[in-house]
Every structure is written in C-alpha cells, then in structure tokens.
C-alpha positions in Angstrom: -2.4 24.2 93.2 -3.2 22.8 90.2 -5.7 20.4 89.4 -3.5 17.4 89.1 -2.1 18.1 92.4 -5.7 18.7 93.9 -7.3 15.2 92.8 -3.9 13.5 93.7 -4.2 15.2 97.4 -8.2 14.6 97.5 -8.2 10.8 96.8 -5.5 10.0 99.4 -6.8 12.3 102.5 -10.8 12.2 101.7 -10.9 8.3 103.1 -14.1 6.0 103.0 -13.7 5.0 105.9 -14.5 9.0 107.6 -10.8 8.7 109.5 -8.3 11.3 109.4 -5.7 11.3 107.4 -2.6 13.7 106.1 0.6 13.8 104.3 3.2 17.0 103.4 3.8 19.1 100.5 6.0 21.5 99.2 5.7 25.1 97.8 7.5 28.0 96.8 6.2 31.6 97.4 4.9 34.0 94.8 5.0 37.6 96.2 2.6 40.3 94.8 2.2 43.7 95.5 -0.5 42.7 98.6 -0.9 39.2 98.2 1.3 36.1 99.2 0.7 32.9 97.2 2.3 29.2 98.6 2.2 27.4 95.2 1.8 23.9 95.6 4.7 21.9 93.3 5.2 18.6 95.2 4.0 16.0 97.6 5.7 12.9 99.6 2.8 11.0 100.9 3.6 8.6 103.6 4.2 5.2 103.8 2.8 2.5 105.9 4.5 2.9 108.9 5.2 6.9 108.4 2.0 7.5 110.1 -0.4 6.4 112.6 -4.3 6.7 111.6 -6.5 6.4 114.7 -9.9 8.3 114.7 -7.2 11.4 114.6 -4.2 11.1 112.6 -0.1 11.9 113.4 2.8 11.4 112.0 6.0 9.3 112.8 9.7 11.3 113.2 11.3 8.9 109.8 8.4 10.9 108.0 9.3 13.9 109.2 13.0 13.7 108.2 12.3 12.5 104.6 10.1 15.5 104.2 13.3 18.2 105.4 15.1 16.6 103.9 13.6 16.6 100.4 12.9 20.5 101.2 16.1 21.3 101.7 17.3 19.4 98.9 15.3 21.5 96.6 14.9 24.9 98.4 11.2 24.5 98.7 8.7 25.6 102.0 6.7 22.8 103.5 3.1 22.2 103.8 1.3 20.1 106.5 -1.9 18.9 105.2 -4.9 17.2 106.8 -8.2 16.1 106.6 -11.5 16.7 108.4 -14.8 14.6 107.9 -16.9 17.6 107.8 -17.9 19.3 104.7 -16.5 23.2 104.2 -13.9 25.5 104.9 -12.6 23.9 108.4 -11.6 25.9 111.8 -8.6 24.1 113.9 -9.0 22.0 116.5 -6.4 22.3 120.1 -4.7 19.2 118.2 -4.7 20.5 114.7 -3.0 23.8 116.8 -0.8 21.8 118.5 0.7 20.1 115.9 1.0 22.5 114.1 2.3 25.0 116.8 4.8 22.3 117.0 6.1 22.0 113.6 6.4 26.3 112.9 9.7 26.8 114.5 11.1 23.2 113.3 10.2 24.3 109.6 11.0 27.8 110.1 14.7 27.1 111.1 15.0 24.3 108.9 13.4 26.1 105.6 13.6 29.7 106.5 10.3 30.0 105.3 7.0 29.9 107.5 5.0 26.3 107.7 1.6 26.5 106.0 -1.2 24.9 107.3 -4.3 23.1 104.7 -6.7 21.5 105.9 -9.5 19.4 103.6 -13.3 18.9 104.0 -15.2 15.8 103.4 -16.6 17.9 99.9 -12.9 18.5 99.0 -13.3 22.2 100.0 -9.5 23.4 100.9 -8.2 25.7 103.5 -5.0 27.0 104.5 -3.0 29.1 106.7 1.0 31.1 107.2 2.3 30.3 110.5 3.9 33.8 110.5 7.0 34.6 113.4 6.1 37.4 115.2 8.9 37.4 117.8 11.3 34.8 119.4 9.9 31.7 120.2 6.4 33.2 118.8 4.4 32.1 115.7 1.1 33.4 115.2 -1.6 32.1 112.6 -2.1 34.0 109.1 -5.5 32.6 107.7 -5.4 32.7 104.0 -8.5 34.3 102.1 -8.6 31.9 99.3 -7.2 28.5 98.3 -6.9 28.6 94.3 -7.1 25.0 92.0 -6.1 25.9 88.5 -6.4 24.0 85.1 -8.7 23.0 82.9 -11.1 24.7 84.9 -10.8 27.6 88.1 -12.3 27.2 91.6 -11.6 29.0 94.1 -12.2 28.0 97.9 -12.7 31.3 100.1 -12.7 32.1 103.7 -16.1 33.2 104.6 -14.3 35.7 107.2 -11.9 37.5 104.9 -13.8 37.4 101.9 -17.5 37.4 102.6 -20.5 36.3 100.3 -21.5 39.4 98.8 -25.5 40.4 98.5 -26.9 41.3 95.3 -29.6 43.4 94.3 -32.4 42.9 91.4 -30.3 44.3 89.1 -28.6 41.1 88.7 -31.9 38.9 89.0 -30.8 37.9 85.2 -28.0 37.1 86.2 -28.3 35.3 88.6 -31.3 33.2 87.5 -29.0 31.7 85.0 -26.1 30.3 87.1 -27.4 30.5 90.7 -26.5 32.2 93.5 -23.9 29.9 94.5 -22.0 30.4 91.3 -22.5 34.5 91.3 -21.0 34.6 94.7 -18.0 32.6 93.7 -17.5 34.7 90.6 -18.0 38.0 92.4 -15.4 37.5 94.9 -12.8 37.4 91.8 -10.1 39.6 91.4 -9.2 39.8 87.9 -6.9 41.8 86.3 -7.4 43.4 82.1 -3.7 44.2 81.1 -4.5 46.2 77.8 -7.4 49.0 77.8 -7.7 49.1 74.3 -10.9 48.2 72.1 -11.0 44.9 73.4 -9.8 45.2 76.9 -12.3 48.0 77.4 -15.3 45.9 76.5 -14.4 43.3 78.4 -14.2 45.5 81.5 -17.7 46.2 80.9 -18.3 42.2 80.7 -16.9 42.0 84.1 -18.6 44.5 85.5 -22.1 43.8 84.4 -21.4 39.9 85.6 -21.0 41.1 89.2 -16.8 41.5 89.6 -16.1 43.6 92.7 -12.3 43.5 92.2 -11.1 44.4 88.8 -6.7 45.6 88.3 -6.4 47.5 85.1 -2.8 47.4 83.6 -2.1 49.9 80.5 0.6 52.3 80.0 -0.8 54.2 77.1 -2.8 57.2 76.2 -6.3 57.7 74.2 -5.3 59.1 70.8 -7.6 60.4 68.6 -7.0 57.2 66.5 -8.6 55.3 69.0 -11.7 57.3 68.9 -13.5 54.5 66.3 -12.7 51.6 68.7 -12.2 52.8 72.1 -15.9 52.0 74.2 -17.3 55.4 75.8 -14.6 57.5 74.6 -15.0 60.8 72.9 -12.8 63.6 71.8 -12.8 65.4 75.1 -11.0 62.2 76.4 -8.0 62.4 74.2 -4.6 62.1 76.3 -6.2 61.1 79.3 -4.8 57.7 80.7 -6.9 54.5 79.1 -6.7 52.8 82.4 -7.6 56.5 84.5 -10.3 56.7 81.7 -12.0 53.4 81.9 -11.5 53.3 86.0 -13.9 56.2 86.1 -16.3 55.5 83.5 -17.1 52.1 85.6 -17.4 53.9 88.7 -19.6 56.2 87.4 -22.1 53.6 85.9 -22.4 53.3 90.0 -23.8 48.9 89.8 -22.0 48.0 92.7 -21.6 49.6 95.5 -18.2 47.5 96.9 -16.2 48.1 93.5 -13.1 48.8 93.8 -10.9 48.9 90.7 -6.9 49.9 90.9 -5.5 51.3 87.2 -1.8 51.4 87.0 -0.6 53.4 83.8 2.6 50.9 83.6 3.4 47.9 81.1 2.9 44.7 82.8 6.6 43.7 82.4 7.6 46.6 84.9 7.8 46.1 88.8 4.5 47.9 89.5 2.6 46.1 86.5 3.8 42.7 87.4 3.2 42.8 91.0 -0.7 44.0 90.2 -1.3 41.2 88.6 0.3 38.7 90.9 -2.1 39.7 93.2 -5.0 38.1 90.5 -7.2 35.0 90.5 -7.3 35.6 86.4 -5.3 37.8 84.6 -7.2 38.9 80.6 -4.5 39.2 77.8 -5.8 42.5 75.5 -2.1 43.1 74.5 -0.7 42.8 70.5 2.9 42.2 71.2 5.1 39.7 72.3 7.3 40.7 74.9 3.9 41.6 77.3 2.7 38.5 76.1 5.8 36.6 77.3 5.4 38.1 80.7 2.0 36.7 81.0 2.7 33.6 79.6 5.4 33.5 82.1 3.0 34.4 84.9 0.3 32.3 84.3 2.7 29.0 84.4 5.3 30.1 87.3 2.1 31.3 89.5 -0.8 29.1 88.3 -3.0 32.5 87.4 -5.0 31.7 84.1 -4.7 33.7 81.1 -7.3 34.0 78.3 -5.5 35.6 75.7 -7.1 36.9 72.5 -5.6 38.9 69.1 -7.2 40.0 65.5 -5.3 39.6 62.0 -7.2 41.2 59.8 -5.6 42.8 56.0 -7.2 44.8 53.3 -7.2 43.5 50.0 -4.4 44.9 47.3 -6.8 47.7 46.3 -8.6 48.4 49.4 -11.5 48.1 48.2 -12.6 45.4 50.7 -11.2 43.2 53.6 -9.6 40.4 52.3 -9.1 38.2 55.2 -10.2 38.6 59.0 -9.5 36.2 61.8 -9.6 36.3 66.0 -8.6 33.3 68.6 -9.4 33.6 71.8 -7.7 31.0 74.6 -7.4 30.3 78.2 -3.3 29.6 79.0 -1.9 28.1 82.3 -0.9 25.1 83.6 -2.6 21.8 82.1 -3.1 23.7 79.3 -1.4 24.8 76.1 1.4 28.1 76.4 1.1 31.0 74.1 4.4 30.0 73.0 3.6 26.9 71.9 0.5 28.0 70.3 2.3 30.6 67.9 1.2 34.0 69.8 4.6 35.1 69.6 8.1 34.0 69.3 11.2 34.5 70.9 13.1 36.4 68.8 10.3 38.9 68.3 10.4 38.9 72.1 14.2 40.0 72.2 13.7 42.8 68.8 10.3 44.6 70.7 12.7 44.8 73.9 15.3 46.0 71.9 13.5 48.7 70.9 13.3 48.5 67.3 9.5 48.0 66.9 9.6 51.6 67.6 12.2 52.0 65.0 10.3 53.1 61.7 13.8 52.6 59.8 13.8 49.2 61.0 9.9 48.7 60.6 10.6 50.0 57.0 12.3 46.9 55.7 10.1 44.2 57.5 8.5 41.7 54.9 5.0 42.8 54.7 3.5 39.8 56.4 5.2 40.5 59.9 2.8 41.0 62.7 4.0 44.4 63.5 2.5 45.5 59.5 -0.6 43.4 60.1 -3.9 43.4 62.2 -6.0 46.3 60.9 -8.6 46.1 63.4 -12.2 48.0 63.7 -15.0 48.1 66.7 -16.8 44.9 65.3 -14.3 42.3 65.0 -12.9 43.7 68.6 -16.5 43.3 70.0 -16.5 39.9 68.5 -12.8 38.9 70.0 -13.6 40.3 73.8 -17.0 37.8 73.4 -15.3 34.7 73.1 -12.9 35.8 75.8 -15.4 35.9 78.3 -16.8 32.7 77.0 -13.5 31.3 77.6 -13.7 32.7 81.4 -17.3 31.7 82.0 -16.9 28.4 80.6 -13.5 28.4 83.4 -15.4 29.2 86.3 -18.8 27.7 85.5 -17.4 24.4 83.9 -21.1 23.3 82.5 -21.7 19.5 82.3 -17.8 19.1 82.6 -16.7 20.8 79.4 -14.1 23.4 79.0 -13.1 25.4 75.9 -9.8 24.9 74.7 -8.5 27.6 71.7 -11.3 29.1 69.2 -10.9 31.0 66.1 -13.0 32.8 64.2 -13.3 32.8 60.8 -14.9 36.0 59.1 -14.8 35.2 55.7 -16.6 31.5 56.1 -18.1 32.5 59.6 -16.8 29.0 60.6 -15.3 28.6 64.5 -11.9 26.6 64.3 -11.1 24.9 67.4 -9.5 21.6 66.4 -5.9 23.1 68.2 -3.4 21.6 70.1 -3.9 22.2 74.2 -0.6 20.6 75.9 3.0 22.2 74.7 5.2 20.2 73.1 7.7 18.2 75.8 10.7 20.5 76.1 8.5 23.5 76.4 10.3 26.2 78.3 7.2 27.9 79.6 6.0 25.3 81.1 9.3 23.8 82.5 8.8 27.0 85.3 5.3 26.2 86.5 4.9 26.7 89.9 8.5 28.2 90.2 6.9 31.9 91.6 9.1 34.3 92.2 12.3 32.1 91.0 10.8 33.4 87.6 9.0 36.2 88.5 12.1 38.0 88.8 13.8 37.0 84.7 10.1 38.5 83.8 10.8 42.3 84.9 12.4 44.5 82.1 12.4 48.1 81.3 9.8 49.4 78.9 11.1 52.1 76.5 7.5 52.9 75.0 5.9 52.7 79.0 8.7 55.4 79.8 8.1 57.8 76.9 4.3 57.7 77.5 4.4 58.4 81.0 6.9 60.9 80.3 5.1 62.6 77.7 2.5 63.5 80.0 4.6 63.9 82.4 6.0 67.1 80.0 2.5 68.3 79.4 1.8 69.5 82.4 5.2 70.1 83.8 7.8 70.9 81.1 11.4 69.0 81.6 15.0 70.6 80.1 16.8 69.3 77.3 19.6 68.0 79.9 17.2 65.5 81.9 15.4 63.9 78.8 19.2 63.4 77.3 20.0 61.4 80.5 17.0 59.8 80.9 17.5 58.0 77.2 21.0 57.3 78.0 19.7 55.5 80.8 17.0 53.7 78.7 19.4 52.4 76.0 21.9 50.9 78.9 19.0 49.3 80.8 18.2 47.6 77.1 21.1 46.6 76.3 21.0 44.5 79.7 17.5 43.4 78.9 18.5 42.2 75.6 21.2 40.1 77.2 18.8 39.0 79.6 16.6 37.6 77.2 19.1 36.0 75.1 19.9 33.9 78.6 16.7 33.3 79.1 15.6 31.7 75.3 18.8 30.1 74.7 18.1 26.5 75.8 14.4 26.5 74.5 
C-alpha cells in the first residue's frame, strides 16, 4: 500500500479508546514469477450504523453490500481489515477465523478473486493473508510473508515465520553499530533486484552485499566486451563474453559473507516476460540502465506495483579538441508512487521510447544523422564518475529504508565541474501524468509493459552461436520473426503514449 493509504487506514482502526475496529478495501493482484502482491488502491470506511463496535467489532449486511457492490463496479478484490490492541504482527483469533471463513466463498463468487485478510497492531505493524480455495466448499489460509508501505519512505512488515530475523556475525559489527540491529534485520530480509550489470550496477551489487542483502535478482541481457574492461568491477580479460549477470552472480558468491545468499541472474531485458516477472517479485528494484524503453518499463513498474525505483544516469562530453572533459553530470532518484516519475523528470521521452523499440538505435545509418546532442551520441562515461553515480544511489536507498530524523532525499545531481549537488527538483508529476494515472493497476499494466527486445535476442543468440553453430535458414527466420513482433510493439506503444 502506499503511504497515503497506510496513515488513512492507521488513524481510523488504531482507536484511543483500545476497541476494535475495521473497515474494507480494495486491491488488484500483481503476479510475479513467485510472488503474489494484493495492491491496496481503495477503501469504503463505514458509517455510523455500518458497523457495531463492542469490545470486538462486526459488521452490518448494508455495509457489506456497498462494499460488492463498489468491487464489482470496478473489477477490484476485496480486503477485510481489522484491528488488534496488541503491538506486532497479529495471529487470528476463532472470531477473526470465523468471520473471515465466512466472508471467503461470499467474495470468491462474487469477485472471482480470493478475500484477503489484514489485520493491524496497536504499533501500526500490518499483517495479511489469501483465503486461497482448495476444493469445493473449502478455503484454506495463505499467510503472506510481508506487508509492503511505499512512498516517501519503504517499510516493510514481515512475518517472523516465513521470513525469519537473520543472525549476523562480527563481520557486520560496523555495520551494525551504526543503524542497530533492528534496522539490519529489516534491511537484510530485502529482496532487491539490479536491472543493468554494467559499471554502475556492478558496484552497487557490491553495496548490497557488504550492507547484509540475502536476496539480490540480477537482470542484464548483455555480454562483457573488452570495452568494458576499464569500468566493469572485478572483471578481467579472461572474463570477456561471459554473461555480466553469470559474471557478477559468481564473483559475490565467491566473496563467501553470507552464508544464506542467494542471488538469481537472468540474462534477459527487463521488458521481456522472464525480466519483468523477476522483478515483480522485488521489494526495490535499482535502475543501472541508459535507455528509455527499459526505463519505461520500470517506471511503469514502480507506479502499477508500488516497488521503488532509484534510478541514476551520467552525461558526460569531451571538449571540441579532446583535450579535456568539458562537462560531467550524474542524478541519482528514488521513483514510485508519492514521488516524481522518470517521465516527468526528463529521463526519457516517449518518442525515444517508440524509436529504441523500433529498432533503429541499433541502426548506425539512422544513428548517423542524429543531432549531436541526442542521448544516444552522449554520456562518455569512466570508472570514477560511475563509482560516484552508484554512491548516491545507495544513499537514495538507505535514506528509504532508514528514513533518519524524518527526511528523505528527493532527486540529486552532481555537478563535476563546480562539485556543487543540485537538488532543488520537482518530486510530484505534473496532473495528467500518465505514469502515475496506473499506480496500483498491477497486472492491468503489467501486461502493455512486455515487448520483444531485438538487441536481448541477438545477444543471447550470439552466444547461443558460439557454442553451438545455427544455419543460415534459422537466423533468416528468426529476424523475420523479430521485425513482425516490432512492428506490433511499435503499434503498441503508439496506443499506449497517445493520450499522454
């Protein structure tokens, strides 16, 4: 839910008087590769006489009928929510079972879609649960392992039986000693995804790493090239061609600091079926990516799914002679809902969207005759300024997750030339953004995000060819079947951007 939604919810069912209390919301799903998200978008709290407080608290039929009503109405799941006075993730009582044992099959044939359970502490800690069917006339209980509240800042509620409090050693005694234990175990339990294994990507994965994160997705289509070489952490010559995500995946492993770490590396683009679903199944998602069309996917993720982004790029140019940098900036920035798109903050536009998905940024004809100030020509880049850039990302997501004496970064840039931090920018998108008009939509949107990548294909396939060479005849069909597939992306897109 988001944090609007969460302080809205809080200050109705948390009640001075230490009675029960409860309401219903609304949610549609978000469906990852393992992980199914209800995503809070509305809430009909009850009137007067909609329900009856006494010690205990229940509901009156009027109240009920409003709230199917409205679900239908809008194709949305429904949510029964209580409180507890007790602090903490909360168990169920034989009422809080009954009622809600009650109200599975009533929802589930109304809706189609299973009832979720959340219940509230006295210390606003949220839990939640799927009433799942099972067989006729049978609904069994699906505890979630997280409830997640998302805007200016991130906290995550766990359930101590799915996801554990993890023990650390004295290797993170530094660590630790600066944040507390409390905080270490909340960040630890994290699964957060890099999409882009490049210079900046792969530092930041070392970040993560060395802060304690167990659970790390690394999304990356590309191969290391011996251009890389300067910029790419740990790797060396002997690692050309190898997989960045493959690469990186075993480098961490092999540094051997926690023993639970699991890390999955998908060598896909994150606008393909296996790229996006990895990182639906993500608390926070890292940006590492220089183009626009991944960066409209994630944009588009972080608002329909309420999963934060912290999105970073370099622009950097030679001067005429190049005999000396001429100009060198970074920003680094935290997107999602209740905070400004990329879209709206000038990270990309929607018609470079629709030409990289048309495939002519891989075009050098077409690249040719671009003016000379067009991102695709620009953003020299070297290990420094990449070092610098992956530093104020993970500001931006300890600052998130810490959220020190109430404060959270908005967008930063750095200026290399003056060595001046900007970060008088605009944090809300203007009214009719488009982005934002789809937060908490989920899988209604998910699905207008998923689009053939041309430049994913051809690295896959090239490796593909060095180990196992394929005939003239099969790479002929397989770019007729590229250029068809975007051709329909393009008109996709065009749908998509033509009321924003």
């Amino acid at each position: 839910m988001t944090e609007d939604i969460d302080l809205s919810l809080s200050n109705h069912l948390i009640r001075e008087d230490n009675q029960e209390d409860l309401c219903f919301a609304f949610y549609k799903l978000s469906t990852g590769k393992r992980r199914i998200t209800a995503l809070i978008n509305d809430i009909i709290f009850p009137e007067l006489d909609d329900r009856n407080i006494h010690g205990n608290v229940s509901f009156n039929p009027d109240y009920f009928d409003k709230v199917t009503s409205y679900a239908l109405k809008n194709k949305y799941g429904i949510i029964f929510i209580h409180s507890h006075p007790y602090p903490g993730w909360q168990s169920m009582s034989s009422d809080d079972v009954d009622a809600e044992t009650m109200l599975a099959p009533r929802v589930k044939a109304i809706t189609g879609l299973p009832v979720v359970g959340m219940t509230i502490g006295s210390d606003g800690t949220w839990s939640a649960r799927f009433w799942e069917k099972t067989a006729s006339k049978t609904y069994n209980i699906q505890w979630c392992e997280s409830v997640r509240v998302v805007g200016y800042g991130l906290k995550i509620h766990y359930n101590q039986n799915l996801k554990p409090k993890p023990k650390f050693g004295k290797e993170f005694s530094r660590t630790i000693s600066s944040w507390g234990t409390s905080k270490q175990e909340d960040i630890s339990r994290m699964k957060i995804g890099i999409v882009g294994m490049g210079s900046v990507g792969s530092i930041i994965a070392e970040a993560l790493l060395r802060t304690g994160i167990e659970d790390l997705v690394f999304i990356d289509f590309d191969t290391i090239e011996r251009k890389n070489l300067d910029r790419l952490l740990a790797a060396s010559e002997g690692d050309i061609g190898k997989f960045k995500v493959d690469f990186q995946k075993n480098r961490l492993h092999d540094v051997n600091l926690r023993k639970g770490l699991t890390i999955e590396a998908l060598p896909y683009s994150i606008t393909e079926k296996q790229g996006l679903e990895a990182a639906l199944d993500c608390d926070l998602l890292f940006s590492c990516v220089d183009m626009p069309l991944p960066r409209f996917t994630l944009d588009g993720i972080s608002y329909s799914n309420f999963i934060p982004v912290i999105d970073g790029g370099i622009d950097t140019n030679p001067n005429s002679d190049l005999s000396n940098i001429d100009q060198a900036r970074w920003k680094a920035h935290t997107v999602g809902p209740q905070r400004i798109c990329m879209q709206c903050l000038g990270q990309y536009t929607p018609s470079d969207v629709s030409l990289e998905q048309s495939g002519e940024l891989d075009n050098p004809t077409y690249i040719k005759g671009l003016p000379k100030d067009h991102f695709v020509n620009r953003g020299e880049n070297v290990f420094g300024f990449s070092l610098s850039l992956a530093g104020m990302e993970i500001q931006q997501f300890l600052s998130m997750v810490l959220q020190p004496k109430g404060i959270y970064y908005g967008p930063k840039e750095m200026d290399f030339n003056f060595g001046n931090i900007d970060f008088d920018f605009e944090n809300s998108c203007v009214k009719d953004c488009h982005i934002k008009s789809q937060t908490g939509q989920g899988d209604n949107f998910n699905k207008i995000l998923l689009f053939d990548h041309p430049s994913a294909e051809k690295s896959r396939n090239n490796l593909q060819r060095s180990i196992t060479p394929r005939t003239e005849s099969a790479n002929a069909d397989t770019n007729l079947d590229t250029e068809s597939f975007m051709k329909r992306a393009i008109r996709k897109l065009k749908n998509l951007f033509s009321d924003s």
